[in-house]
Structures are given as C-alpha cells and as structure tokens.
DRENTIBA-328387 format. One record per residue (C-alpha): x negated, y, z negated; residue in three letters. Coordinates in steps of 0.1 Angstrom, whole numbers, plus 5000, padded with zeros to 4 digits. Layout:
% residues N
XYZAla
...
% end
This chain:
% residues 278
582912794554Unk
584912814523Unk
584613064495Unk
583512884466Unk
585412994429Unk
584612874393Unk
587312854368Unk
586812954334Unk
589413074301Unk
588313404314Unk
589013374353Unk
592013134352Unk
595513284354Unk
598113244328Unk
600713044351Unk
603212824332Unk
602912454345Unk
606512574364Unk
604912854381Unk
602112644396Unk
604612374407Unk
607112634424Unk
604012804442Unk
602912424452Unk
606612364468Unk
607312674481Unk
603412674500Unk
603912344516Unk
607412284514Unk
607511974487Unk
609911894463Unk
607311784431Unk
609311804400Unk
606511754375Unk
602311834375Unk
601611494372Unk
602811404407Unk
599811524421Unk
597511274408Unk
598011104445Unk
596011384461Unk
598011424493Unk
599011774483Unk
595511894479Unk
594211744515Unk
597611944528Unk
596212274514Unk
593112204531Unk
594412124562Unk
596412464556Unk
593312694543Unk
590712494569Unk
592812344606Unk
591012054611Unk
589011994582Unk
591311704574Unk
592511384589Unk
596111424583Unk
596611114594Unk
595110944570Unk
597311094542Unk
599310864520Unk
602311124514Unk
604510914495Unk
602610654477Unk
602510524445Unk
599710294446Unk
596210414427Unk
594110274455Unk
595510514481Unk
595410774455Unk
592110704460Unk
591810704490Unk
593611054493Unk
591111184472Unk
588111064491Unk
590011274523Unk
590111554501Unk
586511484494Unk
585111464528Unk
586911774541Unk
585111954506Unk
582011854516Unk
582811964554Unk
583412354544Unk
580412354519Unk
582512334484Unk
580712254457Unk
583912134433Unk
583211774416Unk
586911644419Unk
587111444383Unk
588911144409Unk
588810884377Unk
590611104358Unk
593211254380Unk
594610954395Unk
595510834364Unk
598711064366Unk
598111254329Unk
599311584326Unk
596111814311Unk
593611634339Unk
595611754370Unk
596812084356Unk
593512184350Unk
592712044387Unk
595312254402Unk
594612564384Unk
591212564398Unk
592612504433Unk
595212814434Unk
591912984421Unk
590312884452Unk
593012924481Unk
593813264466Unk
590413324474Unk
590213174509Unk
593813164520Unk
594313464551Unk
597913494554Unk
598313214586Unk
601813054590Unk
601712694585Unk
604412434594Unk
603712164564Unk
606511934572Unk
605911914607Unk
602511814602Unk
603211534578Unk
605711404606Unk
608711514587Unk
608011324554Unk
610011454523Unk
607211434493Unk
608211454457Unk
610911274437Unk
612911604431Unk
613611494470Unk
615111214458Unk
618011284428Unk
619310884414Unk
622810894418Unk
624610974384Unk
626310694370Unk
630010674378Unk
629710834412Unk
630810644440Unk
628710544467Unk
629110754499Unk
631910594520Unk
631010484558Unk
633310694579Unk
634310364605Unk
637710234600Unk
637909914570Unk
638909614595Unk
641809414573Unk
640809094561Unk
642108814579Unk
645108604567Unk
644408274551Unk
646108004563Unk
648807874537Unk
647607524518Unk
648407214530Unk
650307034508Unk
647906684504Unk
645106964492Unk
645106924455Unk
645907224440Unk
643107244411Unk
640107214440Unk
640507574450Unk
640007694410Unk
637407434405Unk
635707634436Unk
635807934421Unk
635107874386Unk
631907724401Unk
631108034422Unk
631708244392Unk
629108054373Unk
626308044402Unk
627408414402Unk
626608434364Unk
623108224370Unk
622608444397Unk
622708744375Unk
621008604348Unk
617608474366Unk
617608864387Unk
617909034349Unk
615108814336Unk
612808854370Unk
613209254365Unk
611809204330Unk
609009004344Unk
608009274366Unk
608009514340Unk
606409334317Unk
603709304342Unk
603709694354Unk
602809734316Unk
599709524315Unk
598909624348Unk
598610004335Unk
597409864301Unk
594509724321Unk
593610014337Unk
593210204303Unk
590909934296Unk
589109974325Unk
589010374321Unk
587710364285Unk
584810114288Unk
583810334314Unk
583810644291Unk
582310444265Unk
579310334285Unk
578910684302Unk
578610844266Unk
576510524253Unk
574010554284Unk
573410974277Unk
573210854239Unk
570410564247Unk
568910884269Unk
568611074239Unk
567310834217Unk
564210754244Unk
563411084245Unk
563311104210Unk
561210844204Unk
558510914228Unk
558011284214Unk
558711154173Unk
554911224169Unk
555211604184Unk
558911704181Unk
558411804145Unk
561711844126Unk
564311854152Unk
563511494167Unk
563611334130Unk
566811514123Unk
568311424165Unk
567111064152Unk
568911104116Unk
572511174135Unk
571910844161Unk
570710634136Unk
573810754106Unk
576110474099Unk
579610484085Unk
580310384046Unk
580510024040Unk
579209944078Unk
575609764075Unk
573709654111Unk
573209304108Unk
569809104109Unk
568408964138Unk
568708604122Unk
572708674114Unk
572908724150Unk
574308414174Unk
572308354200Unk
574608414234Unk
576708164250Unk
575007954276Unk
576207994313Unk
577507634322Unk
577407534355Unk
574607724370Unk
573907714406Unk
570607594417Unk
568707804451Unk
% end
C-alpha cells in the first residue's frame, strides 16, 4: 500500500517549474518542454506503474494525445490505480485537463511529494514499457525555417526527354496549358489557406466552449453551497441570534444601482413546443 503525503506552503519544496520538469524527464525518460503538458495524465499513471508494478494498465495509456476525452480517460487510469494502493489524493481532473499552468503545477508538486515518499530506489525501463513511444513535444523540434528538408540518399532518376512538337500542334496550346494549371494551382492554394482558417476558427470556439462549460460548472457548485447556507440560515433565524441575521445580511446585499425585480415584472417561461405525449 502506498504512503499517503499532504502538501502544504510548509511541506512543499521550493523547486522552480524547470526543476520539476527536468526531474519528470530524467525519471521516466520524456521530453516535456513545459508543465502544462501534463494535463493528459499519462505521466502520472507511468509514475505509478513505476512506484506500484502492476497497479496500472499501461495499456490503456494515451501517451501522446491531444484530445481532452483521453485526457480523461488517462486520469480515470490514474484514478483506479489510486484507489487500488489506498491513496486518498482527490485528483482536481476538471481542472487539470484543461492544460493551465497553476492547476498542474500544483498537481505535480504534490506528486514528487508523494513518490519521494514511496519511491525505493528500483530500476525502471519507462520507454520500454510504453512500447518505445517518444512523449513530449521537446521530442519533436519544427524545423527552422530556411532549412532544407533531409535529402533521400537513392540516386535522382533523370527526367525523361520530351518528345519534340509536332509541327500541326499549335504553338499557344502548350502556354494556354500551363497558364491554366498555374491558376488551378493558385485556386488550389487559395481554398487550402482559407480551410486552415476554418479549422482554426473552429479550435477557438471549440476551447471557447469548454470555458463555458467549465465556468457554469464553478458557478453552480459555488451557487448550490451558497443556497446550502441560506437553508441553514433560515431554519435556525429564530435561534442563531446575531450571526445568522448578519450570514443572511452578506447573501441577501446587493450591488449599487442593482434592484431584484418583482414577481409581476417577471416573464413567465417559454412554453416547450412540441411535447411528446406517453
């Protein structure tokens, strides 16, 4: 069973975001180049496989993805193997996967916490159990513009002679031919430019959406623990004394110039149209 740790300012280490990332690649042999590449999870369910043989599925690992749904999905791995060695760790999975910088350092300080404290010195061949996979983009460098491409190392088989013109072929088809091709070329170019900016534009509401999504959720958790409050309040306004009017003061205080409106101001809801009858 794992040795369960709890992070606080006072127990956390002082690592620089750099420190934590070169202990991360140098302990399973990845190639992450900033802290927010481990919103995906797979690292975490490596360490586990590492601290704990067989307390993951490695299998099941999404190494290289960049989808939020496997991220996901990684996490609940990581999850299941918690709960199979006893650690009690919430893992904020709503907040991690949404790749922001404070969420998963936080995450990963707590977890060098932990292996330090459960880690006993094995050898452990990470790239052999992920079946080879390189993970992290620093394992990938773009190609700097103005490099050439690599060049294949096979002999360049010279292009076949054309044929000389017959004479009855008029001379202007040939340029017609390739003023044509030059403009499909151009059209060509054009409609791939303008499909990239479709995509992006879509990406963007895409991850737009997903903020959305995120803060209504935040918004209704706080809202339900504030209608909690208010309950509570209420039933013990007769007893509470003091501190319940004042509780009830602070829920009830409204902003300069903001008034609630009466019931009667209030439309009635929309009616659902096209109701299904059971």
């Amino acid at each position: 069973m794992a040795v369960n740790v709890y992070a606080t300012s006072g127990t956390t280490e002082n690592l620089s975001r750099h420190d934590m990332l070169a202990w991360v690649n140098d302990c399973i042999q990845t190639k992450f180049a900033k802290i927010e590449e481990l919103c995906s999870g797979a690292a975490y369910c490596q360490f586990m496989d590492m601290l704990f043989p067989g307390s993951v599925q490695v299998k099941k690992i999404k190494f290289n993805t960049k989808l939020e749904h496997e991220y996901i999905t990684n996490f609940k791995v990581l999850q299941a193997s918690f709960k199979k060695m006893n650690v009690d760790k919430i893992v904020p999975v709503d907040r991690l996967v949404k790749g922001r910088f404070q969420d998963n350092f936080e995450f990963l300080q707590w977890f060098k916490k932990f292996f330090d404290a459960n880690y006993g010195g094995q050898d452990y061949d990470a790239i052999g159990m992920r079946g080879g996979e390189e993970v992290g983009s620093g394992g990938k460098p773009a190609r700097p513009n103005g490099m050439a491409k690599p060049m294949s190392g096979m002999p360049k088989r010279s292009p076949a002679p054309r044929p000389a013109p017959v004479a009855s072929r008029p001379a202007a088809r040939p340029a017609m031919g390739a003023g044509g091709g030059g403009a499909r070329a151009a059209n060509g170019g054009g409609n791939m430019q303008a499909q990239q900016q479709m995509e992006d534009l879509n990406t963007q509401v895409i991850e737009m959406k997903l903020t959305v999504e995120g803060l209504e959720k935040e918004r209704d958790f706080y809202f339900g623990k504030l209608r909690d409050v208010e309950v509570m309040c209420q039933e013990n306004e007769s007893t509470g004394g003091d501190l319940v009017r004042k509780v009830l003061d602070i829920l009830y205080q409204t902003e300069d110039g903001f008034a609630v409106p009466d019931e009667e101001d209030v439309p009635p809801p929309p009616e659902e149209e096209g109701e299904e009858e059971y």
